[in-house]
N, C-alpha and C positions, 0 to 999 in steps of 0.2 A: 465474753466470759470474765472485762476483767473485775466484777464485783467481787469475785469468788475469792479472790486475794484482796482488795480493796476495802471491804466492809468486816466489820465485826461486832457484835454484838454489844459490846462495851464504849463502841461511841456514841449512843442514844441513851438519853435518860428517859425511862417512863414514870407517870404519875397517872392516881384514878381521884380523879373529883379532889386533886391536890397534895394527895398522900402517895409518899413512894412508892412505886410498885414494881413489875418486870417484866419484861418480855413474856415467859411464860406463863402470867396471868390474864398479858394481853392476848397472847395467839396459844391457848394452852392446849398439851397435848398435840402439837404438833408429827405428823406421820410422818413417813416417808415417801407418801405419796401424796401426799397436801398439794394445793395448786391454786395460785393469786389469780385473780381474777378483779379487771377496775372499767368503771363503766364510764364511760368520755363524752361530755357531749358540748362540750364546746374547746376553745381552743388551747388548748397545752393546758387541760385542766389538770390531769395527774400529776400535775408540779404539787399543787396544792397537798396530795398523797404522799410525797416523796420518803416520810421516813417511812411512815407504815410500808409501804414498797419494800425500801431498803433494808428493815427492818425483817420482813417475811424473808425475804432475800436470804438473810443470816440463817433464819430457821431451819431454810430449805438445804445449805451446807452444813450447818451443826448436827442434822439429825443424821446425817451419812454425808460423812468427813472425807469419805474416798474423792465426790463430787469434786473436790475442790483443787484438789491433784498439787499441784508445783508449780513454781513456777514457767516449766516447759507446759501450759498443761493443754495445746492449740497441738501436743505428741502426743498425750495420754491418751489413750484410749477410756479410760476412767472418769475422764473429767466432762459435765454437761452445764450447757447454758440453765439457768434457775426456769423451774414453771412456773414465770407469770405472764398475763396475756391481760391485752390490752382492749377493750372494747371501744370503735369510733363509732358511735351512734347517730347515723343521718350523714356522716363524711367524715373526711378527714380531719384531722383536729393536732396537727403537727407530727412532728417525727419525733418520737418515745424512748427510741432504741435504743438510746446514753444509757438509759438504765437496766439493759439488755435482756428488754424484749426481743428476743433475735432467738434462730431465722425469724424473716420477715413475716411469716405465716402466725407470729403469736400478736402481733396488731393486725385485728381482726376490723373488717370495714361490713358494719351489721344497718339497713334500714331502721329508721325513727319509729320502731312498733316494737312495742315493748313483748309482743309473743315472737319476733323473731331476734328479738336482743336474748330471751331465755333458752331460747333453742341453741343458740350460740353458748352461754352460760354452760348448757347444759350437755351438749357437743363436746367442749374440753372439761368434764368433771370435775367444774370450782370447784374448792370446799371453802375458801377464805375470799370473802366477797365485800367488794367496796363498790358504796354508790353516792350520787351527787347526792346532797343535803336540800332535797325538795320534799315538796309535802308530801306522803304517800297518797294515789289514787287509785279507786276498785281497778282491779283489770278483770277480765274473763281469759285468765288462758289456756290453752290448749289442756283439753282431757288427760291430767296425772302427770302432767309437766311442774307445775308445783311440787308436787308430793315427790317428785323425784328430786328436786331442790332442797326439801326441806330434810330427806332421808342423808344426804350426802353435804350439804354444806355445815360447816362448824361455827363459820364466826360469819357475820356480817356487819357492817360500819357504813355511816355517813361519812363521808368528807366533803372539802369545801376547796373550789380550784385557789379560794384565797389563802387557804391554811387554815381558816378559821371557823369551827361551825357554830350553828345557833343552839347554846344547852350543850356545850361540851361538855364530857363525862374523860376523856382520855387524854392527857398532852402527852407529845411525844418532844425533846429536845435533841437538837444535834449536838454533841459536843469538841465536834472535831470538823476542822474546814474540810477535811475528805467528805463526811456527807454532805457537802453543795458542791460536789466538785459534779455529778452529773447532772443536777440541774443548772447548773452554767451552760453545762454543755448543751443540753435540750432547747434553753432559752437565748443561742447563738447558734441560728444555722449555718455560718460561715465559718466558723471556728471548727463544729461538728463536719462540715464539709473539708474545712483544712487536715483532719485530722485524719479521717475517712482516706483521704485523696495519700498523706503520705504512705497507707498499705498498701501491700503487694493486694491485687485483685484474685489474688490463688490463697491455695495452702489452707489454712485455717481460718479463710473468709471464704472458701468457697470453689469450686475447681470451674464453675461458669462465671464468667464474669458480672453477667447479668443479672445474677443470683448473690452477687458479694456485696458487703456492705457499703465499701466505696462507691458502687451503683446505686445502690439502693440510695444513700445519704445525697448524689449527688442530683438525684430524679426529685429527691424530695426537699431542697433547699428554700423551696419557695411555699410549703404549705402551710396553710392557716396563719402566714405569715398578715395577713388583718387583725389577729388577731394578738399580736405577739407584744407591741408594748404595752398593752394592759396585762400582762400576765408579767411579765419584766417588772411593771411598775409592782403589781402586786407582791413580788418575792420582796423587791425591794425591801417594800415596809415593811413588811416580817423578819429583816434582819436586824441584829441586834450590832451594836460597834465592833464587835468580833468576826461580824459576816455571819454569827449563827444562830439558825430558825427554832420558834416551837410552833409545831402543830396540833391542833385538836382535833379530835375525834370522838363520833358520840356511837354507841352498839347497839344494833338495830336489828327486829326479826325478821327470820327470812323472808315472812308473808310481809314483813313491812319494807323490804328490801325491791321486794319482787313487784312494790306499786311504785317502785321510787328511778326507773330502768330511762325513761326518755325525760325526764327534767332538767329542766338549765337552772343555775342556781341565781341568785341575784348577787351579787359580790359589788366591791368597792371598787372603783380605780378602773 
């Protein structure tokens, strides 16, 4: 939960095709019952997402400021972790949860078929939807599972595990080393483990231990870890001498969203 004090809206710059713009042209009309949803399909690709993430993040505590509670807020009754949910399409694809996806139930572990990645989609009622930056292809899916997508999602986006996509339409800049501060964390499972390991295993991680994040981080120290210094090297070179990123993003329709569910992207590095 601690994005909720962590992030704000004012450390991301947006721009559309170069010219200033804002948050809520990017994610407009935001509810309060809006909900991130990113589709994964190879390893620690939502690095590549991280502001849009970070970004809805804000959204989801500006629209109801209760969310966000105090600093105590692991005692407020008031206070909730953000809805967004993470899609690992075909397996695991790293541990997420720096950016708190938590409980564990919102990285969602969906088979490589794109009508049972929708069913999942459509199981937590996205409405703000991100997919990898592949070509769209026909699908056939299930009878009125689209139409049900296309009635309830608002925004849809390519992104790219690299930061970069092909026809960017959207940059997002970080302007504060807090927004890399959870993808350090994501892209250092030892550190994410060290950090994990110095909480109590109760209280406001959880009253089973099995169930608390210290478990969870330290069962998963080792995944998709093949895949992990090419995703390192990639943030890399997206940083700038300051350590800070921009990412592009190009807005996609649902129907083109909805052929784009089990692609890997081609990326550099």
């Amino acid at each position: 939960m601690h994005t909720a004090l962590q992030l704000s809206s004012d450390h991301f710059e947006v721009t559309h095709r170069g010219v200033k713009s804002s948050r809520d042209e990017l994610l407009p009309e935001w509810a309060p019952y809006d909900r991130l949803g990113i589709v994964v399909t190879e390893s620690f690709g939502a690095v590549g997402a991280s502001h849009l993430i970070q970004l809805s993040i804000t959204s989801y505590y500006d629209v109801r400021p209760s969310r966000r509670a105090g600093k105590a807020r692991e005692e407020d009754p008031d206070a909730v972790y953000p809805e967004i949910y993470l899609f690992h399409v075909g397996g695991p694809h790293g541990d997420h949860s720096a950016y708190d996806f938590w409980p564990a139930r919102k990285e969602v572990l969906v088979d490589s078929d794109p009508l049972a990645v929708l069913d999942a989609i459509n199981d937590r009622a996205i409405t703000r939807l991100l997919v990898p930056d592949v070509d769209p292809v026909a699908v056939e899916h299930q009878w009125k599972e689209p139409a049900a997508a296309r009635d309830r999602i608002v925004s849809a986006f390519a992104y790219s595990p690299s930061g970069v996509v092909r026809s960017p339409e959207w940059q997002i800049r970080g302007l504060r080393k807090s927004t890399e501060t959870n993808v350090d964390m994501v892209l250092d499972p030892t550190r994410r483990y060290s950090s994990a390991a110095a909480l109590p295993p109760t209280g406001a991680h959880g009253s089973d231990p099995l169930r608390s994040w210290p478990m969870r981080a330290s069962a998963r120290i080792d995944e998709a870890v093949e895949g992990l210094a090419a995703a390192q090297q990639r943030r890399k070179a997206l940083r700038d001498p300051d350590g800070l990123v921009v990412e592009s993003y190009r807005r996609v329709s649902v129907d083109e969203a909805l052929g784009m569910l089990v692609g890997v992207t081609t990326v550099e590095g």
